[in-house]
C-alpha positions in Angstrom: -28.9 11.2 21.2 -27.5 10.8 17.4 -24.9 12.4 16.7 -24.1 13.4 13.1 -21.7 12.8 10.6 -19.7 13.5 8.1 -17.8 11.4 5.5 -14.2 11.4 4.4 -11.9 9.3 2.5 -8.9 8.1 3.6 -5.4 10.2 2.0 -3.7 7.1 1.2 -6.5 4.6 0.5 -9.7 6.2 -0.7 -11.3 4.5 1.9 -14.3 6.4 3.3 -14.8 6.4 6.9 -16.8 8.5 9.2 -15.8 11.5 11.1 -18.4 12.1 14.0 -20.1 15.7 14.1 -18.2 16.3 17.9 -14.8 15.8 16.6 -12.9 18.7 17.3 -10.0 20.7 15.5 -6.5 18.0 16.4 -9.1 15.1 16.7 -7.1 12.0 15.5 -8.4 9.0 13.7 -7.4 6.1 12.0 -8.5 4.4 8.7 -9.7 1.3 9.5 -8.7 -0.6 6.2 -4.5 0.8 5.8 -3.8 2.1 9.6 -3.3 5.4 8.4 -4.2 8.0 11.3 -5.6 11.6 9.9 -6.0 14.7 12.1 -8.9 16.9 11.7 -7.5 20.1 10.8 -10.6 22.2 9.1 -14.2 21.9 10.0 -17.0 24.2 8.8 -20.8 23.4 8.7 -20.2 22.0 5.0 -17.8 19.1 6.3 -14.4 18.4 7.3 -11.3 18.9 6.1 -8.3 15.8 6.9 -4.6 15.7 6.8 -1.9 13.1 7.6 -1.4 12.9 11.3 2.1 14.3 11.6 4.6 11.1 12.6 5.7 11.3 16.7 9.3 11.8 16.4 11.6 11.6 19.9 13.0 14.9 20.7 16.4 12.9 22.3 16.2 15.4 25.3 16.5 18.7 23.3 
């Protein structure tokens, strides 16, 4: 089975890169050419929407 997909640049390099039709909502990917991860944060049945992953941070405890 094929699954489809859509395409998306990447937000810091204009890099397009694939974003696979059973990525969900808080999926996670990377851009294969700068590193940068993007989170999937919109999809609708005309594509996908991409942000910057937000940065882990350590919570010290709190």
């Amino acid at each position: 089975m094929t699954l489809a997909t859509a395409v998306a640049g990447c937000l810091v390099c204009d890099t397009e890169f694939e974003v696979r039709d059973d990525w969900e909502k808080g999926e996670i990917t990377e851009c294969a050419a700068c590193g940068q991860e993007h989170e999937v944060v919109e999809k609708s049945p005309t594509g996908v929407r991409l942000d910057l992953a937000p940065e882990v941070e350590e919570d010290w405890g709190e």
